[in-house]
PyMOL Python script that loads the backbone (N, CA, C, O; Angstrom):
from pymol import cmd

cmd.read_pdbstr("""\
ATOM      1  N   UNK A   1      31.350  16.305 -70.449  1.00  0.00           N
ATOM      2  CA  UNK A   1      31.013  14.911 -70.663  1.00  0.00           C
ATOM      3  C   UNK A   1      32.261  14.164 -71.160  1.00  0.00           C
ATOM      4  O   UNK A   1      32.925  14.584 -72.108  1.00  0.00           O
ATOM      5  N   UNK A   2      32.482  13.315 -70.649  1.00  0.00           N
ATOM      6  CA  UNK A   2      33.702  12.195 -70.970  1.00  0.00           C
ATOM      7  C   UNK A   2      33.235  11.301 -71.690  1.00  0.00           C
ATOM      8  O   UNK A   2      32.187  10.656 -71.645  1.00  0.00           O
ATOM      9  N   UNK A   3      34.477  11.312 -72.660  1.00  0.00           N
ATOM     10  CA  UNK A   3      34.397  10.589 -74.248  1.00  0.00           C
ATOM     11  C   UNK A   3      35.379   9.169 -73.943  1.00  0.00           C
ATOM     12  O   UNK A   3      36.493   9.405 -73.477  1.00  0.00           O
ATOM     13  N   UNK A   4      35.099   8.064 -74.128  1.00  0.00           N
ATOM     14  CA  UNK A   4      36.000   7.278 -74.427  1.00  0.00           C
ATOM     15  C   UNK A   4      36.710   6.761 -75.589  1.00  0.00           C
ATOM     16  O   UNK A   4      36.056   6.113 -76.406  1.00  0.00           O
ATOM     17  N   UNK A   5      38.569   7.049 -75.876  1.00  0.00           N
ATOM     18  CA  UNK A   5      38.943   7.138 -76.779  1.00  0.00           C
ATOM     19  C   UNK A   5      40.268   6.173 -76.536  1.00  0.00           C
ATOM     20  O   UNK A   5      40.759   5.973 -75.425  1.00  0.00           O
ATOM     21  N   UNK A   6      40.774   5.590 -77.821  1.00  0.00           N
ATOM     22  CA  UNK A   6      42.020   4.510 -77.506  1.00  0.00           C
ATOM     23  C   UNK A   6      43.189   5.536 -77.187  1.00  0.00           C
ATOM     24  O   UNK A   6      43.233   6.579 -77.838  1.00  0.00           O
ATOM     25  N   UNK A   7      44.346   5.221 -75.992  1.00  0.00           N
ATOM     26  CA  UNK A   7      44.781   6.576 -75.927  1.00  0.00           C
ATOM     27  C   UNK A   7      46.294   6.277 -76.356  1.00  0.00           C
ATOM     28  O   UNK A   7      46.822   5.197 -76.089  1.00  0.00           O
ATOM     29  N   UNK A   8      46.822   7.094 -76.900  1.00  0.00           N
ATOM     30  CA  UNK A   8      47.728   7.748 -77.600  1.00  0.00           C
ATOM     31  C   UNK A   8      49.352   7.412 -76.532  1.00  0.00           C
ATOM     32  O   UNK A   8      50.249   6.582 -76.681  1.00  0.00           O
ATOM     33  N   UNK A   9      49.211   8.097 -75.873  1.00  0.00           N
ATOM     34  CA  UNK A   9      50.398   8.004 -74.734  1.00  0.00           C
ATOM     35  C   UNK A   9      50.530   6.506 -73.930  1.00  0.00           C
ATOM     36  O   UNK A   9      51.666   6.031 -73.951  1.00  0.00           O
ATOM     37  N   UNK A  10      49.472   5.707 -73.216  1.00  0.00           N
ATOM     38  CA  UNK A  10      49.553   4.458 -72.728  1.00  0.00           C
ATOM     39  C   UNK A  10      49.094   3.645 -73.234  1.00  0.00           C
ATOM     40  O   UNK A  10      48.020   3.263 -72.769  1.00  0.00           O
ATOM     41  N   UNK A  11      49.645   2.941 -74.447  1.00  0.00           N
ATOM     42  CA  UNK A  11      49.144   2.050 -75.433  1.00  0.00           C
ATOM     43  C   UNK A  11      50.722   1.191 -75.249  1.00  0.00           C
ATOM     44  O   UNK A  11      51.886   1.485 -74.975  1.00  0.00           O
ATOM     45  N   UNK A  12      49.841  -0.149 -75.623  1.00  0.00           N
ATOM     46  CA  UNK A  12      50.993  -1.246 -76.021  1.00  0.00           C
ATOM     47  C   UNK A  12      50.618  -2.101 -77.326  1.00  0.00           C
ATOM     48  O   UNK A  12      51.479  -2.437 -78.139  1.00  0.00           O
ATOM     49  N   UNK A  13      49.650  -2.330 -77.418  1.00  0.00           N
ATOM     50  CA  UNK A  13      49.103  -2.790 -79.023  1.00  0.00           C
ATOM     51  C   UNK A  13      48.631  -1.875 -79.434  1.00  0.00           C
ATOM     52  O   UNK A  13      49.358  -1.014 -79.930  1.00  0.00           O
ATOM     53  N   UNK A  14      46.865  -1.660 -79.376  1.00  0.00           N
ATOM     54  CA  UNK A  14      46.434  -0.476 -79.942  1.00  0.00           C
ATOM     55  C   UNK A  14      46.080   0.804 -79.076  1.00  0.00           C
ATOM     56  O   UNK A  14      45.797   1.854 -79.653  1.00  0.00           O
ATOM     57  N   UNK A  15      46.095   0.716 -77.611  1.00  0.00           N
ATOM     58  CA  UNK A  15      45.266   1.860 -76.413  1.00  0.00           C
ATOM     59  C   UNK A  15      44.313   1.350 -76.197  1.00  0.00           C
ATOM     60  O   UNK A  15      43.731   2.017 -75.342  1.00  0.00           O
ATOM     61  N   UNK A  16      43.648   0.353 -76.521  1.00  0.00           N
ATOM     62  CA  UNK A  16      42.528   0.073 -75.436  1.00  0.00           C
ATOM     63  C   UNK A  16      42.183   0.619 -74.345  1.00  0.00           C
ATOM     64  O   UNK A  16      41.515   1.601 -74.019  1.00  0.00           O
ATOM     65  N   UNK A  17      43.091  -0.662 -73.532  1.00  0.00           N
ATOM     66  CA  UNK A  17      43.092  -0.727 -71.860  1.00  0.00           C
ATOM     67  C   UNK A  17      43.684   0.734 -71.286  1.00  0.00           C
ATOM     68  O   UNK A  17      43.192   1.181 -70.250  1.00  0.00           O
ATOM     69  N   UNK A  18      44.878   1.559 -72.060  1.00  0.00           N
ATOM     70  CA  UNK A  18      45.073   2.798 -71.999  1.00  0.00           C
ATOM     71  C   UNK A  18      44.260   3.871 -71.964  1.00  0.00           C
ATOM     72  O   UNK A  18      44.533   4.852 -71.272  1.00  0.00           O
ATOM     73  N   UNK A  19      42.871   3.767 -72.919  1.00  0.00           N
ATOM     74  CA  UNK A  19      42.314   4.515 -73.071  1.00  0.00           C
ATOM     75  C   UNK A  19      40.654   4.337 -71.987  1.00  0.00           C
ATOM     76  O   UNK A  19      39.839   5.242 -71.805  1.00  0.00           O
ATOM     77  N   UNK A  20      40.581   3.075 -71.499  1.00  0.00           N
ATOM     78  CA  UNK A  20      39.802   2.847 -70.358  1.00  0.00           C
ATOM     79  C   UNK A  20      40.176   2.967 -69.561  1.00  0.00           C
ATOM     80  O   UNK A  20      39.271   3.354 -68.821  1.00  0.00           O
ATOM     81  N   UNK A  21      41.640   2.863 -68.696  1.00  0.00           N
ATOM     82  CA  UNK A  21      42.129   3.646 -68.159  1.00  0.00           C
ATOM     83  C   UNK A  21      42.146   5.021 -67.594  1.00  0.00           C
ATOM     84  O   UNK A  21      42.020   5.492 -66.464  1.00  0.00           O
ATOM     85  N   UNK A  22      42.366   5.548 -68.917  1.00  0.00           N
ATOM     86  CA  UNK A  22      41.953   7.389 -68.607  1.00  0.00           C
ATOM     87  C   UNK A  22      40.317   7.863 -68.476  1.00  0.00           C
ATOM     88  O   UNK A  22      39.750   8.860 -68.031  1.00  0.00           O
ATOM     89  N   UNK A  23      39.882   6.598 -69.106  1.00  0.00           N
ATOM     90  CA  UNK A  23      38.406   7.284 -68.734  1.00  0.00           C
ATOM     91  C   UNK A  23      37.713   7.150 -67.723  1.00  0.00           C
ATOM     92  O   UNK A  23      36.691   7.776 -67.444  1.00  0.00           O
ATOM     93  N   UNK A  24      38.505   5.897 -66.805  1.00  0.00           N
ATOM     94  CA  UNK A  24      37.998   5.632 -65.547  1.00  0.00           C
ATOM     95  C   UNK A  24      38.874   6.189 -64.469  1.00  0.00           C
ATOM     96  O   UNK A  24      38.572   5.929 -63.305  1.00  0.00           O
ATOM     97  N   UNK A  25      39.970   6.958 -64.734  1.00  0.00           N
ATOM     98  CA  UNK A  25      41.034   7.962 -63.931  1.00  0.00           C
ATOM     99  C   UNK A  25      41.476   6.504 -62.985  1.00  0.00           C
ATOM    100  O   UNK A  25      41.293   6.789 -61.801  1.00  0.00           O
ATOM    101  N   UNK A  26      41.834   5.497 -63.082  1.00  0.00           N
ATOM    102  CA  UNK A  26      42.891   4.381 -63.039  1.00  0.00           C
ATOM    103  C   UNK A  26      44.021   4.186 -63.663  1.00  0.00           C
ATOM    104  O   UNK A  26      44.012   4.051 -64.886  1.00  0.00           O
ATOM    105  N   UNK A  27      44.935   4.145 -63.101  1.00  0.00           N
ATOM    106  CA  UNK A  27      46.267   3.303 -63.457  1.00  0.00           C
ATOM    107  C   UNK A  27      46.189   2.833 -64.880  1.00  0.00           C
ATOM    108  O   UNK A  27      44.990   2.579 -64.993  1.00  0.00           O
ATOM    109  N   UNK A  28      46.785   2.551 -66.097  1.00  0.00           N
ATOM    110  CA  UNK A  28      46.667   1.859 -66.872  1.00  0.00           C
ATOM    111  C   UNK A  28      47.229   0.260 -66.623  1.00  0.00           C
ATOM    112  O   UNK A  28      46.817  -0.655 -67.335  1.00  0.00           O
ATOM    113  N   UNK A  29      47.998   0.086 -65.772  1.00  0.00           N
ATOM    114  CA  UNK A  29      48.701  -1.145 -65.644  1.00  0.00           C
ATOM    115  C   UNK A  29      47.653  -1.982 -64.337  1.00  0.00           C
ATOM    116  O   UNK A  29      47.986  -3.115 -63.987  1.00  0.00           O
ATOM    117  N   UNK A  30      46.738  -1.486 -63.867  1.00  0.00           N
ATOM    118  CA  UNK A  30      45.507  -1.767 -63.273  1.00  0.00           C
ATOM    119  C   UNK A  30      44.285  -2.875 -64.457  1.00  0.00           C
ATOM    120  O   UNK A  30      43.895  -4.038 -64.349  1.00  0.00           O
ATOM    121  N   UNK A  31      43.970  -1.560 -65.721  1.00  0.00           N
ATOM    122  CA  UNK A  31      42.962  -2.388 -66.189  1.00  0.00           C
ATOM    123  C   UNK A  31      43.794  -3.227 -67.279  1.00  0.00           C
ATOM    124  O   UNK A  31      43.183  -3.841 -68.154  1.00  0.00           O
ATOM    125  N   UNK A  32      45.136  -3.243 -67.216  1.00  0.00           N
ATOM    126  CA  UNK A  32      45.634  -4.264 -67.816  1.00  0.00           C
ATOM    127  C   UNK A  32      45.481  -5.737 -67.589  1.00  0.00           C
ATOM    128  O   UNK A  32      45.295  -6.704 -68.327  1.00  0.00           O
ATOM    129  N   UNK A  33      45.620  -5.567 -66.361  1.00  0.00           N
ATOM    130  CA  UNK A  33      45.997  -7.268 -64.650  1.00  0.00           C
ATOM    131  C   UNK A  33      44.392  -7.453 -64.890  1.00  0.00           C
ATOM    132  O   UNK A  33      44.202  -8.629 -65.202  1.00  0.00           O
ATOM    133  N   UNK A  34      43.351  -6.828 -64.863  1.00  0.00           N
ATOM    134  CA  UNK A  34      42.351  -7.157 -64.844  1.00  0.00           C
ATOM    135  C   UNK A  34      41.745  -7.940 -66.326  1.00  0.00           C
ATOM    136  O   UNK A  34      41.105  -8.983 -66.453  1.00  0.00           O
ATOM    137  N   UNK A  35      42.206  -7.035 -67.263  1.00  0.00           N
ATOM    138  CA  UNK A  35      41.497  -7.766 -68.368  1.00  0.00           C
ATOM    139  C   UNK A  35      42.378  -9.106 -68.665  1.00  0.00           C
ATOM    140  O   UNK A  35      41.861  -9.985 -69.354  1.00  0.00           O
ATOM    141  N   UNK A  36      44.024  -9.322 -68.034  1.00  0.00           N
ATOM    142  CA  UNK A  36      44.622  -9.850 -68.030  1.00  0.00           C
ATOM    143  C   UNK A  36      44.260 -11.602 -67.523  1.00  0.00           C
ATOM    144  O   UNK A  36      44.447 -12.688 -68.071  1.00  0.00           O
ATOM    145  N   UNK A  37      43.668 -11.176 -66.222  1.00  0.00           N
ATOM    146  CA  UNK A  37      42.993 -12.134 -65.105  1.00  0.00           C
ATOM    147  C   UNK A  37      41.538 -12.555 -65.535  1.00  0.00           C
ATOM    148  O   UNK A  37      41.115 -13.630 -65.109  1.00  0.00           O
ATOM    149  N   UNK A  38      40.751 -11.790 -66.342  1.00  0.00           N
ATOM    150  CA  UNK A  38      39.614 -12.045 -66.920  1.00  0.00           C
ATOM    151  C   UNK A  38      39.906 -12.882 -67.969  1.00  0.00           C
ATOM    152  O   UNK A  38      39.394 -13.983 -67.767  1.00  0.00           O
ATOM    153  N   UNK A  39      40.574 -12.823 -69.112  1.00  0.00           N
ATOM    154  CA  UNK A  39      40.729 -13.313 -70.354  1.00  0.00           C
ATOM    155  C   UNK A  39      41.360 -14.454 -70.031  1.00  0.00           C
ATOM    156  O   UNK A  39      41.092 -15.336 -70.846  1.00  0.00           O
ATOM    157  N   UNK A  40      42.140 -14.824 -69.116  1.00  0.00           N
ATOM    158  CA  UNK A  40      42.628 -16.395 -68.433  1.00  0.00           C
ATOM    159  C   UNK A  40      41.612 -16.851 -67.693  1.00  0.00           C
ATOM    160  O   UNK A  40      41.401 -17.968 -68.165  1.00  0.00           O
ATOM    161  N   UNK A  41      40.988 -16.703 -66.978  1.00  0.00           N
ATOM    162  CA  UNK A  41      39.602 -17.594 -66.248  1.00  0.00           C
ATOM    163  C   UNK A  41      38.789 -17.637 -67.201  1.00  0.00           C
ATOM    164  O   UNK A  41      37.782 -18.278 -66.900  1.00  0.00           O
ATOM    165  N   UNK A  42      38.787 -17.102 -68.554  1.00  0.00           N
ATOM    166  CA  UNK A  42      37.163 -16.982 -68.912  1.00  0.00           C
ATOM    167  C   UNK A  42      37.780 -18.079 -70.682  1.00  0.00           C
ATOM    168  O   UNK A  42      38.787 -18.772 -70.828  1.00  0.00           O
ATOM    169  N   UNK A  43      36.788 -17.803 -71.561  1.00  0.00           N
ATOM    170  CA  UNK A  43      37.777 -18.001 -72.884  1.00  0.00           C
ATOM    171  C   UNK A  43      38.926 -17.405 -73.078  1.00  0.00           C
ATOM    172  O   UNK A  43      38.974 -16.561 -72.184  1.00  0.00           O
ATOM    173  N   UNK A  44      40.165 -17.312 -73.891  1.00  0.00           N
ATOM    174  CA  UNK A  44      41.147 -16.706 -74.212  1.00  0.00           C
ATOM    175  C   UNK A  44      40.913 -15.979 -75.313  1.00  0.00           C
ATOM    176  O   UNK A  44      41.165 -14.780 -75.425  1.00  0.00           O
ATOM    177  N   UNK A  45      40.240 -16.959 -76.467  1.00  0.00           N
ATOM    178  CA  UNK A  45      39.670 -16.483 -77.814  1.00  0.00           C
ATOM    179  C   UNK A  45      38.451 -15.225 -77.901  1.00  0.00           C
ATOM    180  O   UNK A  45      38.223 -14.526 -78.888  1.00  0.00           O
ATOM    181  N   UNK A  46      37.682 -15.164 -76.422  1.00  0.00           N
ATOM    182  CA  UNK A  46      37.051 -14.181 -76.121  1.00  0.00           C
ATOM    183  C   UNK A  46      37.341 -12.599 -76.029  1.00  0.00           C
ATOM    184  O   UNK A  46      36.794 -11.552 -76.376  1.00  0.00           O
ATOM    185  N   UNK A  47      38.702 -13.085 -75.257  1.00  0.00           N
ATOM    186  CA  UNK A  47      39.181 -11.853 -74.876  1.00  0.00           C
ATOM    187  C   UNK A  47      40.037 -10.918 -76.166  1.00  0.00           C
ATOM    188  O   UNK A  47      40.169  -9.697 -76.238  1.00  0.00           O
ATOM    189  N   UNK A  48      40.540 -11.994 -77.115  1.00  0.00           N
ATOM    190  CA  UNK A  48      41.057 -11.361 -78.231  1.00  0.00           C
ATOM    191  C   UNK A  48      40.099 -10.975 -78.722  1.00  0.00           C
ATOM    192  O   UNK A  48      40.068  -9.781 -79.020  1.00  0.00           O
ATOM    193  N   UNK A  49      39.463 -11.438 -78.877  1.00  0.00           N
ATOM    194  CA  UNK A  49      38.277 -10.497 -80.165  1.00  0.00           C
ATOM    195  C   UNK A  49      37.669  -9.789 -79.409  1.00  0.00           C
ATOM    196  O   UNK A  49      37.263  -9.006 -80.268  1.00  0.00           O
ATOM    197  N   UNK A  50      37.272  -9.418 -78.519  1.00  0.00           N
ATOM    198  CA  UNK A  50      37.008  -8.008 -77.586  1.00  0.00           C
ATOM    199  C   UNK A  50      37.529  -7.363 -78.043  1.00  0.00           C
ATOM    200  O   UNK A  50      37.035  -6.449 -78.703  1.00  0.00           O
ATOM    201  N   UNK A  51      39.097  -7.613 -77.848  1.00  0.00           N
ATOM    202  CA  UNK A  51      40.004  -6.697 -77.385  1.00  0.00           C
ATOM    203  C   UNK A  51      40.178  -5.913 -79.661  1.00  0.00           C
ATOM    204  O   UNK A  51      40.166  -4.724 -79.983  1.00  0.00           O
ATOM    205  N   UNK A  52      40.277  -6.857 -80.419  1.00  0.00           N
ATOM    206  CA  UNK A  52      39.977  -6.507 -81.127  1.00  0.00           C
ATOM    207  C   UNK A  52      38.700  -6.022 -82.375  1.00  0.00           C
ATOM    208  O   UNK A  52      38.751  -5.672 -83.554  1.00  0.00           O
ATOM    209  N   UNK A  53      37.641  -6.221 -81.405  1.00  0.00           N
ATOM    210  CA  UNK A  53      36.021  -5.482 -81.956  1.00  0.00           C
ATOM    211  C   UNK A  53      36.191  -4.165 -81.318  1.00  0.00           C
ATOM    212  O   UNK A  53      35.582  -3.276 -81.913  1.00  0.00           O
ATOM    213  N   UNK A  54      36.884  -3.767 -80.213  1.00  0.00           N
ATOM    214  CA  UNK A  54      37.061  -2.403 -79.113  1.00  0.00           C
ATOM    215  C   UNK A  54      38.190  -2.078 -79.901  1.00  0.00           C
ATOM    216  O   UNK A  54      38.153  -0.855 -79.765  1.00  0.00           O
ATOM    217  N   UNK A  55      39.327  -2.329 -80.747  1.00  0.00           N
ATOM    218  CA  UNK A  55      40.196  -1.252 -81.329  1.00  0.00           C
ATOM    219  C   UNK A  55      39.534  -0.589 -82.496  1.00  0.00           C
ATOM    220  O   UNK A  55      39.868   0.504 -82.954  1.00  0.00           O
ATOM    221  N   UNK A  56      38.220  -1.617 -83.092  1.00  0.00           N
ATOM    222  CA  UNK A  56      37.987  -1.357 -84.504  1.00  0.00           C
ATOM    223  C   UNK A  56      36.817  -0.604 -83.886  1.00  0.00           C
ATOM    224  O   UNK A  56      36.490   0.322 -84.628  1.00  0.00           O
ATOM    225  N   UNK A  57      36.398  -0.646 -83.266  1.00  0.00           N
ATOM    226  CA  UNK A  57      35.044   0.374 -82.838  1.00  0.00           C
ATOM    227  C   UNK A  57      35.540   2.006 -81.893  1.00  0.00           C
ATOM    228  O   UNK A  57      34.974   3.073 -82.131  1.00  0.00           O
ATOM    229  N   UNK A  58      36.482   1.885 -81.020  1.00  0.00           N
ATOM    230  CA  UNK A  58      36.549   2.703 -80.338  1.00  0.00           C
ATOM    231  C   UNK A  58      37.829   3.962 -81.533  1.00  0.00           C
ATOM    232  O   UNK A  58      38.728   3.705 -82.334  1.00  0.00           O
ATOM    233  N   UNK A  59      37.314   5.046 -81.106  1.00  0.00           N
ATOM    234  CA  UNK A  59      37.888   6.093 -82.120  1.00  0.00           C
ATOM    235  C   UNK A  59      39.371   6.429 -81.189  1.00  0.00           C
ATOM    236  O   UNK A  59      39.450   6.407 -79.961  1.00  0.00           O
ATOM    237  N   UNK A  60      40.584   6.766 -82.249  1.00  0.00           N
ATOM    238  CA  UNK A  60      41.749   6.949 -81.757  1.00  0.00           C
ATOM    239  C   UNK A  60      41.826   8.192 -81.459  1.00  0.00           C
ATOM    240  O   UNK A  60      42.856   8.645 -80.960  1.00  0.00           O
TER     241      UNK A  60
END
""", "prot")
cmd.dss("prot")
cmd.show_as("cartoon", "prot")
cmd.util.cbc("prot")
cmd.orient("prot")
């Protein structure tokens, strides 16, 4: 069973997108452009606090 975890090796702030990445066996520089392209069409302020409720929730 696959665990999702912030990952260690492809991180640029905290591993997030690194660590969704490995759990979806994608590219990391893939779900980067995406959350990248999401967080500009959508709110901006959205996407930060995602991005930081998912460092404080997801285990390193």
């Amino acid at each position: 069973m696959k665990k999702l975890y912030r990952s260690r090796q492809n991180r640029i702030i905290a591993g997030v997108c690194g660590g969704i990445a490995e759990y979806l066996d994608v590219d990391p520089t893939v779900v980067r452009l995406i959350y990248l392209f999401l967080g500009l069409t959508s709110l901006v302020v959205g996407a930060v606090v995602f991005y930081i409720v998912a460092a404080l929730i997801i285990p390193q």
